[in-house]
PLY file of the C-alpha trace (Angstrom):
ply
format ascii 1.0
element vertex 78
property float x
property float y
property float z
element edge 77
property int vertex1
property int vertex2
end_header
-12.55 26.55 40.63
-13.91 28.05 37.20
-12.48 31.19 35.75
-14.73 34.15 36.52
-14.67 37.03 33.74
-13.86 40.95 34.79
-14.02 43.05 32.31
-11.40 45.77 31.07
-13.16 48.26 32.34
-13.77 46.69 35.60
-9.88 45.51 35.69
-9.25 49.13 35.18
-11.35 50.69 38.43
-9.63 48.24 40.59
-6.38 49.30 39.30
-6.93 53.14 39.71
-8.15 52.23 43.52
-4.81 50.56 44.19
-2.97 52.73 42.55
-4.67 56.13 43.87
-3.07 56.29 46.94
0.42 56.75 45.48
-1.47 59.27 42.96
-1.23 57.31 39.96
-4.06 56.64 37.54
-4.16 53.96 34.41
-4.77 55.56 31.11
-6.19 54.30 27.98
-4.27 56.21 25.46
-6.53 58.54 23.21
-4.89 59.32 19.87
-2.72 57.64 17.46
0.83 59.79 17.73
0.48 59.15 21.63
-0.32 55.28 21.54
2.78 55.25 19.01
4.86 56.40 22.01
3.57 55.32 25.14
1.32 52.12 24.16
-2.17 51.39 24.72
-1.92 51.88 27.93
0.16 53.92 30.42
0.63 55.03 33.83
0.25 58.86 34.70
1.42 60.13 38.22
-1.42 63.14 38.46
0.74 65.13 41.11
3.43 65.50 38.47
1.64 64.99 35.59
4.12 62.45 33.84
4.21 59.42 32.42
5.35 56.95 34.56
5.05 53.50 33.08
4.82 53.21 29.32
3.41 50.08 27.27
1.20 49.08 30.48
-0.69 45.38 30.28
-3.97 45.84 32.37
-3.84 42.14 32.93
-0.09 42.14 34.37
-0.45 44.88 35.95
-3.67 43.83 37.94
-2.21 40.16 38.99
0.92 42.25 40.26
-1.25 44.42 42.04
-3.24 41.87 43.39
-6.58 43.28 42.33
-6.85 40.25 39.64
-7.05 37.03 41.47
-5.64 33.53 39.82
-9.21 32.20 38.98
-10.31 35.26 37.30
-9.78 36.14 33.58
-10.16 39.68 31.39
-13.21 39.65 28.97
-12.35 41.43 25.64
-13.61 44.81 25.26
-14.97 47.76 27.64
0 1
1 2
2 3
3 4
4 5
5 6
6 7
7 8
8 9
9 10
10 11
11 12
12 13
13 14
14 15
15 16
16 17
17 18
18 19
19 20
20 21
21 22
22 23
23 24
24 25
25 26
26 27
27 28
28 29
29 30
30 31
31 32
32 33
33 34
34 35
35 36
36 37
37 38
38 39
39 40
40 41
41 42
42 43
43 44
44 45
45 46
46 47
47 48
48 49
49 50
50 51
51 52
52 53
53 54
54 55
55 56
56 57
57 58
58 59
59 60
60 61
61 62
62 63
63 64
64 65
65 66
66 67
67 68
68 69
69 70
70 71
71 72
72 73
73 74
74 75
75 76
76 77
């Protein structure tokens, strides 16, 4: 089977669907002092407003969630 391309912003809907029922969004980090902390990406629980996974690969995170299937692959960019 050929690799299909999602892109990053696509990869990042389907991870804010899975993840909205526990109330946890992905965030693209805005801001230099902040991605010098917490990475370009991070997970924010909304109902506590914390940070609840630091240094967060899209990509990983998708195939773990299962919203990023074997055959597909992430297309640079948004």
């Amino acid at each position: 089977m050929s690799q299909k391309s999602v892109t990053m912003t696509a990869l990042i809907s389907r991870i804010n669907r899975k993840l909205k029922p526990d109330h946890e969004t992905l965030k693209v980090t805005r801001g230099e002092r902040l991605r010098q902390n917490v990475g370009d990406f991070y997970v924010l629980d909304v109902n506590r407003n914390c940070i609840v996974q630091q240094h967060s690969d899209p990509e990983r995170l998708g195939r773990e969630l299962g919203v990023l299937k074997d055959y597909e692959e992430v297309a640079n960019g948004f």
